[in-house]
N, C-alpha and C positions, 0 to 999 in steps of 0.2 A: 225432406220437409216434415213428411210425419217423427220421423227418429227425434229429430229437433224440437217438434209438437210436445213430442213424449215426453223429452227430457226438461222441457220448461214446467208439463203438469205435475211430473215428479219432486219438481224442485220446489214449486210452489206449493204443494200438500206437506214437504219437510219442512220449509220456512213455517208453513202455520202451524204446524204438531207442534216445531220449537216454540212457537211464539204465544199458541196455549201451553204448555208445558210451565215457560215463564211469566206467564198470570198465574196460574195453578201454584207456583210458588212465591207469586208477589207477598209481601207486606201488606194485611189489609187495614191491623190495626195495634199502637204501641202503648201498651200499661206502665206507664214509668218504668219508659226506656226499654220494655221487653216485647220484641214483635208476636204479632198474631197473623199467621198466614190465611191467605185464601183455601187452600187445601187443607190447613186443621180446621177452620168451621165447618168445609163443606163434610170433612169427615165425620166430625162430631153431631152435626144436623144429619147425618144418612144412619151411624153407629148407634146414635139414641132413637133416632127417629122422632124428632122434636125441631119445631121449627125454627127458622135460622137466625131471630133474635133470642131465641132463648139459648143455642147454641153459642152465640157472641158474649151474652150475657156469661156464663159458664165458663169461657175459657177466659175471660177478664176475672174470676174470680179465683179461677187456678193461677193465672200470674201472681194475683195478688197469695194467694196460700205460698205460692213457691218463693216470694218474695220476704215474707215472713216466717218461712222456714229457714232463710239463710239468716237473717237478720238475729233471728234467736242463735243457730247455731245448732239447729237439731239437724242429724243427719242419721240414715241407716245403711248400719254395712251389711257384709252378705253372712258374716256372724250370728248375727241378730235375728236374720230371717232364718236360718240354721234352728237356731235356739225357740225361737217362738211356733216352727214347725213339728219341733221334736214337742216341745211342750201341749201343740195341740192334741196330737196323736198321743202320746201320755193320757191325756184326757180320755182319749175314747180308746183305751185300754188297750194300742197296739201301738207299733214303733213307724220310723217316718219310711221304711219301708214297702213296708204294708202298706200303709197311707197312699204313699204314692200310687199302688198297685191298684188300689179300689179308686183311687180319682180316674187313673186311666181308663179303667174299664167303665166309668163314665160320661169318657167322653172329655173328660179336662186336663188340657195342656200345662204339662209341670211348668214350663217356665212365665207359663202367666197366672200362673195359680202365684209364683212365686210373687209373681209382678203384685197379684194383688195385697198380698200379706206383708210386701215393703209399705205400700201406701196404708192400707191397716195400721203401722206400726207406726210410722209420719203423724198420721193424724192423731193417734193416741197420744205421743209423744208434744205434740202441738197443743193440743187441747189442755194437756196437765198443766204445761208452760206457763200458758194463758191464763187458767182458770187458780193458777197457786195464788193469786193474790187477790181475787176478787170477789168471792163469797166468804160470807162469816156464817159460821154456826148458827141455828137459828133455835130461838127459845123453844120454852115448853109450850106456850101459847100460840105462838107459831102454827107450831106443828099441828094442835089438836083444832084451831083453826082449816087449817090445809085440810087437818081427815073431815072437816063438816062439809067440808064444799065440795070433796070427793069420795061420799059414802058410799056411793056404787063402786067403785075400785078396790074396796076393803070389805064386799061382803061377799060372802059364800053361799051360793047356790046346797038348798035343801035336798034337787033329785038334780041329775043329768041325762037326759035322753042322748043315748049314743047309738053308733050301729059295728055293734064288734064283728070285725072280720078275723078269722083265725085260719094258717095250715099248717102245713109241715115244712113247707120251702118259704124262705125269705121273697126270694122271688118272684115268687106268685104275688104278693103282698103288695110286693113294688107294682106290678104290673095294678091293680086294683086302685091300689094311692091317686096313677098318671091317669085313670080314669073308671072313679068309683061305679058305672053302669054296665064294665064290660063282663062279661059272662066267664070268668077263668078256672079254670079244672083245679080242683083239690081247695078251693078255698070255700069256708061258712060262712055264711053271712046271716045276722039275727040282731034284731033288734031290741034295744033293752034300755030301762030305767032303772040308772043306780042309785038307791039312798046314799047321801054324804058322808054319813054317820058310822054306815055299813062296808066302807073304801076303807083300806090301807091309806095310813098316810101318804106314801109314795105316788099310789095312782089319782087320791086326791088329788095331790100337787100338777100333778103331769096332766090331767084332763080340765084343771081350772085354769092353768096358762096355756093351753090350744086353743086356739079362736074357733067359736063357731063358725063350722063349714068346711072345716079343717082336721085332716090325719093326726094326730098323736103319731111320734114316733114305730118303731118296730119292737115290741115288747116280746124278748124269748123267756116264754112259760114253757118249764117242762123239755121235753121234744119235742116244741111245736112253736111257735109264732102267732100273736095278735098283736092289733091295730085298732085303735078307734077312733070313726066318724063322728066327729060333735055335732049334736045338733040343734039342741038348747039347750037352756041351765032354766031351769025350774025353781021358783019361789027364794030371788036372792035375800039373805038378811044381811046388814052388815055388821063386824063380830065387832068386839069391845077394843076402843083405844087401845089400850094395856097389852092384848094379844097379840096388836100389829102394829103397834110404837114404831119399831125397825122399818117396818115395810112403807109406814107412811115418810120418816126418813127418807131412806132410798127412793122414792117418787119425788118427793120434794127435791131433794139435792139434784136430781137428775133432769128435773122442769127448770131450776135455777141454772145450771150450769150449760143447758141447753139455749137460755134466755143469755146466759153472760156470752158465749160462743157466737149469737147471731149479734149481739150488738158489737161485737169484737168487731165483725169483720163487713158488718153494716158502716162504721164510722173507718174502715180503711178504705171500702167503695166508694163513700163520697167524696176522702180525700185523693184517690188516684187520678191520674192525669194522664189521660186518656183520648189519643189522638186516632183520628181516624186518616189514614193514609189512604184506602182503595175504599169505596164502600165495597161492603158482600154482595 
């Protein structure tokens, strides 16, 4: 009688595994004609850690991307990501070798590295698509419009209060960046006000596009290594039209084409058809 007991509670704990198993991959909800399962929300709401209409919300908006990437005709092969891998690493002065070597030793998985540099590529590719036919050039009036209303974004800070860390090892550097209060051997640390005026162009550049509160890359001086902590920018003016013509450009175009991209895919949200088969 017990053996018999046994194998009835055995059998009815398999039937339920199976039977959550098949909710777990039920159908919960379909975006013209493309299902949404129970298990990619719950994934997506645990992976982001965001709640689970914002999760629904999100993968109705990936149907719709994915559905507009076939429609266009954009697709990427393993070429491509080849090509745009080797071109990165180009960039920072070493081959996709290497590349790979220093991602690993941080901890990141080449084949989802790869993963993400396909979907980098998708979306680049999508947004061009999109955006070739719906912004025009925009006048001279335009523009110097646009720099009146964003004069803070075109001036330059007179001094920068920073806090240079410098050693001998990269290393150390790192360790300091992941938490600027820790105590680490062989690094300096001194704080300092730079005049604008008094910067090299280059470091100019590089410590006025780091956000206050934030490292500056790894800069090798010499046989040695700095880093800087930004920590405010002191008495900004903003410089003359004429000097940053381009720069107000590229801000503009980049707020346009960001406004054209949301209404793109705001007017295929509304128009999708969107059934809910399970609630979540």
């Amino acid at each position: 009688m017990r053996k018999k007991l046994t194998h009835l509670f055995f059998a009815s704990v398999l039937a339920a595994t199976a039977a959550t198993a098949g909710l777990v991959d039920a159908v919960s909800i379909v975006v013209n004609g493309k299902p949404i399962t129970l298990y990619e929300i719950y994934k997506t709401e645990k992976s982001l850690n965001i709640p689970k209409n914002k999760a629904v919300e999100l993968l109705i908006k990936k149907r719709i991307r994915e559905e507009e990437l076939s429609r266009l005709g954009i697709g990427v092969d393993e070429f491509d990501i080849n090509d745009e891998i080797e071109r990165i690493a180009r960039q920072n002065g070493i081959d996709s070798l290497k590349m790979r070597s220093i991602l690993a030793k941080q901890g990141v998985d080449w084949e989802e590295y790869k993963k993400r540099i396909k979907e980098k590529l998708l979306q680049d590719r999508l947004y061009r698509k999109i955006l070739s036919t719906k912004i025009q050039a925009p006048s001279e009036d335009t523009l110097k419009e646009y720099y009146r209303l964003h004069a803070k974004e075109f001036s330059m800070p007179q001094k920068i209060e920073v806090i240079q860390y410098s050693a001998t090892d990269a290393k150390a550097l790192q360790k300091i960046m992941s938490n600027p209060l820790a105590a680490v051997a062989g690094v300096n640390r001194k704080t300092e006000v730079l005049k604008s005026d008094e910067l090299k162009p280059e470091l100019l550049y590089l410590l006025t596009q780091t956000p206050k509160g934030e490292f500056t890359r790894i800069i090798p001086v010499g046989g040695a290594y700095v880093t800087f902590l930004v920590q405010r920018f002191i008495d900004p003016k903003p410089l003359p039209y004429e000097k940053v013509k381009e720069k107000v450009f590229a801000r503009w175009m980049e707020q346009k084409q960001q406004e054209a991209i949301e209404s793109h895919f705001e007017k295929l949200r509304a128009a999708a058809k969107v059934k809910v088969v399970r609630a979540p």
